[in-house]
C-alpha positions as CSV (number, residue, x, y, z in Angstrom):
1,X,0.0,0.0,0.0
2,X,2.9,2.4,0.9
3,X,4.3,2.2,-2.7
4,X,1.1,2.6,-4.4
5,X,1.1,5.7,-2.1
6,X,4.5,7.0,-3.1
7,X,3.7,6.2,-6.6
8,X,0.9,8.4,-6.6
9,X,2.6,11.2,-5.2
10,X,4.6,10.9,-7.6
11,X,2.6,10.7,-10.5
12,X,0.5,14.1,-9.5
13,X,3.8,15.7,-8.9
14,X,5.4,15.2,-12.6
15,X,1.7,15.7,-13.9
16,X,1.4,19.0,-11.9
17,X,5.2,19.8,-13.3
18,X,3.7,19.6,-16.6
19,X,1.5,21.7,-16.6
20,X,3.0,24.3,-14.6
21,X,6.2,25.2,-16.6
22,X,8.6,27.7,-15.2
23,X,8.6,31.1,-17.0
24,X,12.3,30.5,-19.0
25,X,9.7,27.9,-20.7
26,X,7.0,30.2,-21.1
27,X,9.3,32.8,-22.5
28,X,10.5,29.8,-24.7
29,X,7.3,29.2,-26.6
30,X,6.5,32.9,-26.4
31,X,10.2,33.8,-28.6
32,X,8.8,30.4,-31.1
33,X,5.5,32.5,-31.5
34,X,7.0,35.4,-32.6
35,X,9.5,33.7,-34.5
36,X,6.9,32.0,-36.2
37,X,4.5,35.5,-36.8
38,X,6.9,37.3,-38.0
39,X,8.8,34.1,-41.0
40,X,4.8,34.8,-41.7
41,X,4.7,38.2,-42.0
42,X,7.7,38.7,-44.1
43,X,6.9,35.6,-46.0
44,X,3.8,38.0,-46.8
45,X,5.9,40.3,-47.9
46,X,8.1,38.5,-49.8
47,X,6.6,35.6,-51.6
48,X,3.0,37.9,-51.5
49,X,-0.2,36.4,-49.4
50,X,-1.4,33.6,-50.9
51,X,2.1,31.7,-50.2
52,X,2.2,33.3,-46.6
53,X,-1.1,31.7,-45.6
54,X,-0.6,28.3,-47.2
55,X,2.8,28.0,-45.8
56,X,1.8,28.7,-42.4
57,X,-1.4,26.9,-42.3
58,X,-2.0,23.5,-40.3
59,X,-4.0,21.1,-42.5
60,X,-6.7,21.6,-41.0
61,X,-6.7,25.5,-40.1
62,X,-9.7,27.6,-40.8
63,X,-10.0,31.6,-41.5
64,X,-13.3,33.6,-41.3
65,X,-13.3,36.2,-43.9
66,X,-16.2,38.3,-44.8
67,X,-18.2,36.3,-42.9
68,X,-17.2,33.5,-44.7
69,X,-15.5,30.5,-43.4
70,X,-12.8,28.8,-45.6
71,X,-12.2,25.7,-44.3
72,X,-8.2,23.6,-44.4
73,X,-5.5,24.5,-46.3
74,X,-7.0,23.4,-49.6
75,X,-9.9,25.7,-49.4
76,X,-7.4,28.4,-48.1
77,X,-5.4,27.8,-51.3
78,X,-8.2,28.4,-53.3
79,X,-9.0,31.6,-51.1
80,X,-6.1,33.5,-51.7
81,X,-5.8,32.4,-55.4
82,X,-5.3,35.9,-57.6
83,X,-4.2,37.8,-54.5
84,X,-0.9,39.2,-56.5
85,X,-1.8,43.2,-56.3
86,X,-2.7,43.0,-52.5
87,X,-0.5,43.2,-49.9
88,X,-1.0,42.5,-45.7
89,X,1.3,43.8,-43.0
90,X,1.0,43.0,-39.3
91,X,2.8,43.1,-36.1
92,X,1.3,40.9,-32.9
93,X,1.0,43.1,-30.1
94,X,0.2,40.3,-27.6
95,X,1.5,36.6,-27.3
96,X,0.1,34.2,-24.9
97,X,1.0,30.3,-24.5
98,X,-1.1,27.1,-23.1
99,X,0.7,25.9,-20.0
100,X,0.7,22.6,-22.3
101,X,3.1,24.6,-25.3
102,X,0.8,23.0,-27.6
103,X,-1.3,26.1,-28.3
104,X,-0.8,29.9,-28.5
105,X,-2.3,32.9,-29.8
106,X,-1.8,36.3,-30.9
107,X,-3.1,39.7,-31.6
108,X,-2.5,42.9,-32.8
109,X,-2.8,45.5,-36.4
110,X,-2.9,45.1,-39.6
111,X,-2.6,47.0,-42.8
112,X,-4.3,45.3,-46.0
113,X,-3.7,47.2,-49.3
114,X,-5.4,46.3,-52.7
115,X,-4.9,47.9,-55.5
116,X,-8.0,48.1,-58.2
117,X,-7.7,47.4,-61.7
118,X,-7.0,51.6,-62.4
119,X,-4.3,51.5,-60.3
120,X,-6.2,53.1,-56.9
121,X,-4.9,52.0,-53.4
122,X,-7.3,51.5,-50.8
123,X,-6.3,50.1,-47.2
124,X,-8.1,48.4,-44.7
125,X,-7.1,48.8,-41.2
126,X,-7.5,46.5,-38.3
127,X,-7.0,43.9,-35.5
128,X,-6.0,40.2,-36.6
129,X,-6.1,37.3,-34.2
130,X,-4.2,34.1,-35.1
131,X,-4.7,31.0,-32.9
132,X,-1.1,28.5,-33.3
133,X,-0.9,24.5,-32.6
134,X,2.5,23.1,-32.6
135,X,2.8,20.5,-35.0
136,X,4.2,17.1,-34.6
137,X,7.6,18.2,-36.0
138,X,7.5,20.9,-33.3
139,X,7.0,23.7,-35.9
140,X,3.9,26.0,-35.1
141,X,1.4,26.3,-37.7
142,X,-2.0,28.8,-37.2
143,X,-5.4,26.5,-36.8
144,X,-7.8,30.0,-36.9
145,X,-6.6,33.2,-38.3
C-alpha cells in the first residue's frame, strides 16, 4: 500500500510539473511565437499572401473572412488564389502560451492594401487574431486566423 502511495505522489507531482512550466519555458514558446509571426509576415511580404497563408497553415486551419469561413489548407489555397496586387502587414502586439506549449495565440494591427484594376490603393485597417498548434515536427502552424 505504501508504494502505491509513493507512486501516486509521484505521479501528481510530474503531472502538476507539466502543466506548470517555469517562465524561462514560457518565455520559450513565447520567442517560437514570434519567431513564427513574423517568417509569416515577411513571408507576406516577400513571396505575396497567398504563399504566406498556405505555408503557415496547419492542414486543418480555418480563416473567417467576410463572414465566410474557408475551411483547411486546400480551401485556403483556393481563397487566396489571384491575390498578386494585395498586400497585408502585421505586427502581434500580444502573445500568450497554453501551460501545455501545444497552443498559443496572438493579436494585434494590420494593414491590407489592394490595388483596383485603375491603379487606386485602398487600405483596410485592423485587428487580426491568429490561434497557433504546434505540430508534430514541433513547428507551429496557425489553426484559426
Amino acid at each position: 500500500m505504501k508504494v502505491f502511495i509513493v507512486a501516486s505522489i509521484l505521479l501528481l507531482v510530474s503531472c502538476s510539473q507539466n502543466l506548470n512550466p517555469d517562465s524561462d519555458q514560457i518565455e520559450t514558446w513565447k520567442q517560437e511565437i514570434i519567431e513564427a509571426e513574423k517568417a509569416f509576415a515577411d513571408l507576406a511580404k516577400t513571396e505575396g499572401i497567398h504563399t504566406a497563408f498556405v505555408t503557415f497553415a496547419a492542414d486543418d486551419a480555418a480563416l473567417m473572412r467576410g463572414n465566410q469561413l474557408i475551411k483547411n489548407k486546400t480551401g485556403i489555397d483556393s481563397f487566396y488564389q489571384g491575390n498578386d496586387i494585395k498586400t497585408l502587414t502585421w505586427v502581434p502586439e500580444f502573445i500568450d502560451v497554453a501551460a501545455s506549449g501545444d497552443l498559443a495565440y496572438t493579436y494585434g494591427p494590420f494593414t491590407f492594401t489592394a490595388i483596383d484594376s485603375s491603379g487606386n490603393k485602398s487600405e483596410n485597417k485592423g485587428i487580426f487574431h491568429t490561434v497557433w498548434k504546434r505540430q508534430t515536427d514541433g513547428s507551429w502552424k496557425f489553426v484559426w486566423d
